[in-house]
MMTF fields as JSON, N, C-alpha, C and O atoms, coordinates in Angstrom:
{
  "mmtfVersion": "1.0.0",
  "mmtfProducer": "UNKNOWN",
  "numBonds": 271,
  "numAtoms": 272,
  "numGroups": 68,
  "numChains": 1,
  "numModels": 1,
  "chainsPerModel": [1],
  "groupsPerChain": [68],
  "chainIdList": ["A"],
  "bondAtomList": [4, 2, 8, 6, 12, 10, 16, 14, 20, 18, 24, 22, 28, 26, 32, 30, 36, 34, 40, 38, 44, 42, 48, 46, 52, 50, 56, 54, 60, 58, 64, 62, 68, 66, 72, 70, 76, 74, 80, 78, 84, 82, 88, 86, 92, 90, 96, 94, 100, 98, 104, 102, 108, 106, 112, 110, 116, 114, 120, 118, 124, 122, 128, 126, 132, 130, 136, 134, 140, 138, 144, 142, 148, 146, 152, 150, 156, 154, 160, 158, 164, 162, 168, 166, 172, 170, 176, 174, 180, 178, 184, 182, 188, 186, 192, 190, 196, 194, 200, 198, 204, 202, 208, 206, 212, 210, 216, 214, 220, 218, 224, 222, 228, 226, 232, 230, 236, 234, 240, 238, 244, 242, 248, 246, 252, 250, 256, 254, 260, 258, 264, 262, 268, 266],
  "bondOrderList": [1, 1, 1, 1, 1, 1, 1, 1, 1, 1, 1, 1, 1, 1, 1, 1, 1, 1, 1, 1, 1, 1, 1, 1, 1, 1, 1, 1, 1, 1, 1, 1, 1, 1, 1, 1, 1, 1, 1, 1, 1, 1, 1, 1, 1, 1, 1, 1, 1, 1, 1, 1, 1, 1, 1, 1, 1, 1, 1, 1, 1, 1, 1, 1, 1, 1, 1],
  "groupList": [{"groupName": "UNK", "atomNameList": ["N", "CA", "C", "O"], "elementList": ["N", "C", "C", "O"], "formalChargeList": [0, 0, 0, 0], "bondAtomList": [1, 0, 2, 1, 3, 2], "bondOrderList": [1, 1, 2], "singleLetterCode": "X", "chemCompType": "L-PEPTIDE LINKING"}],
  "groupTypeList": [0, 0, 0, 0, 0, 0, 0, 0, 0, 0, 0, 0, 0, 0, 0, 0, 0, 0, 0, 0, 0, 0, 0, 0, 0, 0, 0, 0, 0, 0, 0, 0, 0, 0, 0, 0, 0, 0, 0, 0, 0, 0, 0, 0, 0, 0, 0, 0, 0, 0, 0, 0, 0, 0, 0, 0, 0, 0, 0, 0, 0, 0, 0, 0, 0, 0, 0, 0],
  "groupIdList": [1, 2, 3, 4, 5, 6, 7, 8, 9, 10, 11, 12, 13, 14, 15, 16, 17, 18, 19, 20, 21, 22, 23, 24, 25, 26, 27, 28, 29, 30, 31, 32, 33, 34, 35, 36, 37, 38, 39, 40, 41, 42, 43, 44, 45, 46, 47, 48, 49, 50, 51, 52, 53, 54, 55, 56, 57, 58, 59, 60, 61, 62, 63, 64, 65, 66, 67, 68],
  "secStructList": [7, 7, 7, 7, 7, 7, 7, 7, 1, 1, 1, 1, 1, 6, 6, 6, 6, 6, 6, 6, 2, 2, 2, 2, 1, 7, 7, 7, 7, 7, 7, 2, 2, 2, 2, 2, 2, 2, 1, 6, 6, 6, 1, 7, 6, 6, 1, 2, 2, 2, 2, 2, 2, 2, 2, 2, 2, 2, 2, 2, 2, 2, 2, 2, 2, 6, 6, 7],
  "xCoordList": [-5.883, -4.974, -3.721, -3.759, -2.596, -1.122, -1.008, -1.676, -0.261, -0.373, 0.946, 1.195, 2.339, 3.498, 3.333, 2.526, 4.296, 4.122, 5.738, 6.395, 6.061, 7.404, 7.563, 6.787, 8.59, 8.784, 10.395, 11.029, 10.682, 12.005, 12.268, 11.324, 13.395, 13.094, 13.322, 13.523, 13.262, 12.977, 13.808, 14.95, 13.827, 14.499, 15.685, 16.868, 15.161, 15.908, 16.132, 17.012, 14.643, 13.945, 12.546, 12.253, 12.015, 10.734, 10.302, 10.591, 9.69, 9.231, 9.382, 8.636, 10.765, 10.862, 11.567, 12.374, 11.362, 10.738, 9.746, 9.76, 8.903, 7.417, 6.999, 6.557, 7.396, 7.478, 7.806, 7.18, 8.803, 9.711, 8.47, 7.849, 8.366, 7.036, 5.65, 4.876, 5.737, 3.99, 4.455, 3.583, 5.884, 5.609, 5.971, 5.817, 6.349, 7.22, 5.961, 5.698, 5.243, 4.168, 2.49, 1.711, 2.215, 1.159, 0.077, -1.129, 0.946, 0.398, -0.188, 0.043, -0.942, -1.576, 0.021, 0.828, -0.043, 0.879, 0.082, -0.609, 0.377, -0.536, 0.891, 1.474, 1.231, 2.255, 1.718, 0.628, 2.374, 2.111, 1.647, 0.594, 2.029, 1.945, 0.502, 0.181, -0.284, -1.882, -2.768, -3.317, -2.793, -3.132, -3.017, -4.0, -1.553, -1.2, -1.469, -1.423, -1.762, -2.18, -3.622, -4.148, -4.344, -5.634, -6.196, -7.279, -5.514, -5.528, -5.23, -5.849, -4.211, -3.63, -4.9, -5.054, -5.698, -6.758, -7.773, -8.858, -7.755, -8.865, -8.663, -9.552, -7.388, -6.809, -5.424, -4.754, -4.917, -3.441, -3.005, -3.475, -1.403, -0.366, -0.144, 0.159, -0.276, -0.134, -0.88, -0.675, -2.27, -2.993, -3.861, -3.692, -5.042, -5.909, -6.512, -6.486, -7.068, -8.218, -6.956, -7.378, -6.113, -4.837, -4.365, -4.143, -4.051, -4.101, -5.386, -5.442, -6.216, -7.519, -7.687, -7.678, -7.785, -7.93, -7.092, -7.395, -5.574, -4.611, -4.999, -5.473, -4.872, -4.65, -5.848, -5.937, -7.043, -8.255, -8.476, -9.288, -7.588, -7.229, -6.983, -7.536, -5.392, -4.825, -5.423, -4.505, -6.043, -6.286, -7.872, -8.429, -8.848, -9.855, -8.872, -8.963, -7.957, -7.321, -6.503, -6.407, -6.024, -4.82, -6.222, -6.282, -7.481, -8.173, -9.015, -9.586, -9.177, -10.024, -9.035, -9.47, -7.844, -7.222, -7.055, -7.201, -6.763, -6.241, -7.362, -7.006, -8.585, -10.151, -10.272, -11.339, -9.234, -9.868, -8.529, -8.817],
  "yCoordList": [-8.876, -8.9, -8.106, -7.153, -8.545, -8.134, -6.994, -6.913, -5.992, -5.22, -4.403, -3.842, -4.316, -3.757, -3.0, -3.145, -2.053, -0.934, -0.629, -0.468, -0.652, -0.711, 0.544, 0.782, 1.447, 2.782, 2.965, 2.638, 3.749, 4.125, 4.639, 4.493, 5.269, 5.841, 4.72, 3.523, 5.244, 4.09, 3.112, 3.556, 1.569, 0.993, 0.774, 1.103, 0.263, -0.162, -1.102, -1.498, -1.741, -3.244, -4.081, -5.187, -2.934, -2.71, -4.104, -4.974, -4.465, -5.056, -6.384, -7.085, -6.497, -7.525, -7.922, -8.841, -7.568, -7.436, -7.735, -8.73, -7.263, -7.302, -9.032, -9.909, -9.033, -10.774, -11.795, -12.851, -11.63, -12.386, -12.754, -13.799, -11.434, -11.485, -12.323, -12.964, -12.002, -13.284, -14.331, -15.191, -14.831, -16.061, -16.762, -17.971, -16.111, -16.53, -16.721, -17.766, -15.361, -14.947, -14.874, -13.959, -15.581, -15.79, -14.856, -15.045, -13.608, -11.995, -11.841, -12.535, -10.756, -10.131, -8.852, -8.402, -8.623, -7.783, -6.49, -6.623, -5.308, -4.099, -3.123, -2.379, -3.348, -2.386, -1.194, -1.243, -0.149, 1.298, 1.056, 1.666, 0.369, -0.135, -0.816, -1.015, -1.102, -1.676, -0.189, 0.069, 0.552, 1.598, 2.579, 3.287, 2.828, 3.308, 2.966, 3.634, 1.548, 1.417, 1.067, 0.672, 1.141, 1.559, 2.747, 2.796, 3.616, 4.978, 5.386, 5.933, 4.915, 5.485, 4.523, 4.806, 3.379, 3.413, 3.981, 3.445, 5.274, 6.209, 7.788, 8.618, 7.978, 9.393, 9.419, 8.387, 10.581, 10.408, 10.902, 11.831, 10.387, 9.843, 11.628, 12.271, 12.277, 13.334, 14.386, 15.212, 14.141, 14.891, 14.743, 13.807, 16.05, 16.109, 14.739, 14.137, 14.363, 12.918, 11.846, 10.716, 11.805, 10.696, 10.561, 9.44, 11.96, 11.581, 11.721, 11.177, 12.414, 11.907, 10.428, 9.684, 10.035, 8.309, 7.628, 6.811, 7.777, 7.056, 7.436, 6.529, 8.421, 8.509, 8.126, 7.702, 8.17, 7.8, 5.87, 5.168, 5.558, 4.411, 3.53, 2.542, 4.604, 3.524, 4.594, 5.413, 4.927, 5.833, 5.228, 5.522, 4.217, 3.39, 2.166, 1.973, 1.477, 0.036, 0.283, -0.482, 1.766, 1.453, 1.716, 0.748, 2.66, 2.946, 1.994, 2.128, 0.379, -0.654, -1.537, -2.259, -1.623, -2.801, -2.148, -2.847, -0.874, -0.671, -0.802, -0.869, -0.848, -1.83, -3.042, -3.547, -3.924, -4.935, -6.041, -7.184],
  "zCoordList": [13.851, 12.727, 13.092, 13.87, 12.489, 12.683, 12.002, 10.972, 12.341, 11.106, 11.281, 12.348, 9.493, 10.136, 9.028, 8.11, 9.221, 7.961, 8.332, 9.36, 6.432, 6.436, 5.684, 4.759, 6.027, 5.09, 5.639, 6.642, 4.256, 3.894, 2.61, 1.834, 2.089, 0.839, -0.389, -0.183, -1.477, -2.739, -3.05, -2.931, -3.521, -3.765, -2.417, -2.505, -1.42, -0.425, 0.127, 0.893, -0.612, 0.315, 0.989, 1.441, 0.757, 1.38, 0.999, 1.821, -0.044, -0.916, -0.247, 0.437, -0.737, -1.025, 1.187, 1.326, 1.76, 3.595, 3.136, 2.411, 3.277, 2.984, 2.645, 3.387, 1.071, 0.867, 1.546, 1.463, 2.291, 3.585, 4.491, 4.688, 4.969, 6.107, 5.852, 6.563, 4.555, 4.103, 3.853, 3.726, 3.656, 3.618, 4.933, 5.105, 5.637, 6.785, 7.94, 8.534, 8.083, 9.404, 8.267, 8.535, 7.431, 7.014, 6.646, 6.492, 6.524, 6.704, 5.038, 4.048, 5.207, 3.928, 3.524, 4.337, 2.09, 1.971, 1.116, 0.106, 1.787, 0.789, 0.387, 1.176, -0.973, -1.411, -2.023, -2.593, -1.954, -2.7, -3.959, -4.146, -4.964, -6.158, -6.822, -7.993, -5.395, -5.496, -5.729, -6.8, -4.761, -5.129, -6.072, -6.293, -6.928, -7.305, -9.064, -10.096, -8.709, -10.701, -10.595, -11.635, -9.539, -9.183, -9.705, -10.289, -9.507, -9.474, -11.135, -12.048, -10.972, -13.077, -14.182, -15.37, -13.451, -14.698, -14.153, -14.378, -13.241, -13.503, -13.752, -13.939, -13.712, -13.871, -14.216, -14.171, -14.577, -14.466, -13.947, -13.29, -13.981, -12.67, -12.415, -13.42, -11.279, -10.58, -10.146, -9.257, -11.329, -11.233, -9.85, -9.069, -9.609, -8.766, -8.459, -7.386, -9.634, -8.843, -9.249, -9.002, -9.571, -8.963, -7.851, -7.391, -7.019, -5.601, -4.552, -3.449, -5.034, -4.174, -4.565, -3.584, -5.329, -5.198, -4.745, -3.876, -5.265, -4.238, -2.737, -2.052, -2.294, -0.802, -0.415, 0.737, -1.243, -0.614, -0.684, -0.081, -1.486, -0.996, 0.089, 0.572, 0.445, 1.787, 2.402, 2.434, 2.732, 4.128, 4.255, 5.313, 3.057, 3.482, 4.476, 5.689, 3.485, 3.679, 5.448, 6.407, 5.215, 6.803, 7.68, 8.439, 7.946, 8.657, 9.186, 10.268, 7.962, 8.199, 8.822, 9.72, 8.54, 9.196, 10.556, 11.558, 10.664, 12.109, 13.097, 14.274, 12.86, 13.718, 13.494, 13.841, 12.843, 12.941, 14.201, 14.554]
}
C-alpha cells in the first residue's frame, strides 16, 4: 500500500490534495477530522481522554498502514 502524508498549517489545502490524490491514484484518504469526531462522541474536545483517544487513533491507523 501507498502511503503520503500531507501536513502544513490550517486551511491551506491539505484536504482538498488529499481528494485530488483518491480520485486520481485510487488511494484511501485518512483526514484529522475522522479521528477527531471519533473522539468528541466519547469525551470532550481537549480534555485528557480526548487526546488519548485521538492520538491513540492515528498512531493505531499510521502504525498499521506503515506494515502493510
Amino acid at each position: 500500500m501507498n502511503f503520503v502524508l500531507l501536513t502544513g498549517p490550517p486551511a491551506v489545502g491539505k484536504m482538498t490534495i488529499g481528494q485530488q490524490l483518491v480520485e486520481k491514484l485510487d488511494y484511501k484518504l485518512f483526514h484529522n477530522h475522522l479521528s477527531i469526531e471519533l473522539a468528541l462522541n466519547i469525551s470532550w474536545y481537549g480534555s485528557k481522554e480526548f487526546k488519548a483517544i485521538n492520538e491513540g487513533i492515528r498512531d493505531l491507523v499510521f502504525k498499521t498502514v506503515s506494515k502493510s
